[in-house]
C-alpha positions, 0 to 999 in steps of 0.5 A: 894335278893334286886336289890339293892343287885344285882346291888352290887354284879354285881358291884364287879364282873365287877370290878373283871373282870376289875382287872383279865384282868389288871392283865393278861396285866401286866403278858404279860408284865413281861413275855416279859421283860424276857432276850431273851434265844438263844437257839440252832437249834434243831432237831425234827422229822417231819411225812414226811422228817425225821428229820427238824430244828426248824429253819424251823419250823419257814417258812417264819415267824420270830415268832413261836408258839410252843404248848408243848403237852404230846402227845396221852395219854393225854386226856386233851393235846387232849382238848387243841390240838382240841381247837387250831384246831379250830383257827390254821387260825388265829394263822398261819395269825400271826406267824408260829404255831405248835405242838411237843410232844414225840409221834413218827411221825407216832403216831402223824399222825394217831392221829392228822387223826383220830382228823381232825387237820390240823396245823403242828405236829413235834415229840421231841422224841429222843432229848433234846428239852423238857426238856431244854425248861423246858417241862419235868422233871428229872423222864421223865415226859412230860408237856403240855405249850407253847413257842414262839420263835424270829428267828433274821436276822442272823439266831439265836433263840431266846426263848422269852416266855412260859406257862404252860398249866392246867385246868382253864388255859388262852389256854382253853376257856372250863374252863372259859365255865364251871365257868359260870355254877352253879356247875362249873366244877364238878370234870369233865374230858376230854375224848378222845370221847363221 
């Protein structure tokens, strides 16, 4: 290959590169003009105190990040909750920040021991909340994403985005590790170890 043709080829990777990320902007910016959805004061179960409010999980914020994970038997939830261990300093300087999945608390605590996690983990099992926050189907199938919430003045909730979570996906940078290499991912899986 020429260096002519390195240069080219270079040349529309960069400009790719320009449009995926002009493309993600514009996706930010759908995402926020979505109505605002008021939704009802939840209750969840937290590994200490019983039960506790969505309310609450929000502290001393006005903005939550809340991560939807399918829970222990999930190897790639796992992957994605160890990469969020990782920055939860960063995202807890920003906004409240935690974890619900259907595991019951005292699951959750084991597992987020044994992983060394340290952000907040609260269980949605008994309740309705992922399956009206669009997080599990009709067959009782759980799945993995991201809602954030606004808490106003008056104490309303408001949902204000979500995503759903998969490989390749903007919440895992393994994917975008992997791509780099010269035969991709190659069919690879995440493990709970290795």
């Amino acid at each position: 290959m020429t260096t002519e043709n390195n240069v080219s080829l270079e040349q529309q990777i960069e400009a790719a590169e320009k449009d995926l990320l002009d493309r993600k902007r514009r996706l930010a910016e759908l995402r926020l003009k979505l109505p605002k959805l008021e939704v009802k004061d939840y209750v969840l179960q937290s590994w200490d105190s019983g039960e506790v409010k969505l309310s609450e999980l929000f502290e001393d914020n006005s903005e939550l990040l809340l991560i939807h994970n399918m829970g222990k038997r999930c190897a790639y939830c796992t992957m994605w909750a160890d990469g969020f261990n990782g920055v939860v300093d960063h995202l807890e300087n920003r906004s409240a920040f935690v974890l619900v999945s259907p595991d019951p608390p005292d699951v959750q605590a084991e597992f987020a021991t044994e992983r060394g996690w340290s952000f907040e983990m609260v269980s949605c099992a008994g309740s309705t909340f992922a399956k009206d926050m669009g997080f599990q189907g009709d067959d009782g199938k759980y799945w993995p994403g991201v809602s954030t919430f606004q808490k106003s003045p008056d104490g309303k909730i408001y949902r204000i985005a979500k995503a759903y979570f998969g490989p390749g996906d903007d919440f895992c940078s393994v994917w975008h590790l992997f791509d780099l290499l010269p035969r991709g991912a190659n069919e690879w899986e995440p493990k709970f170890s290795y």
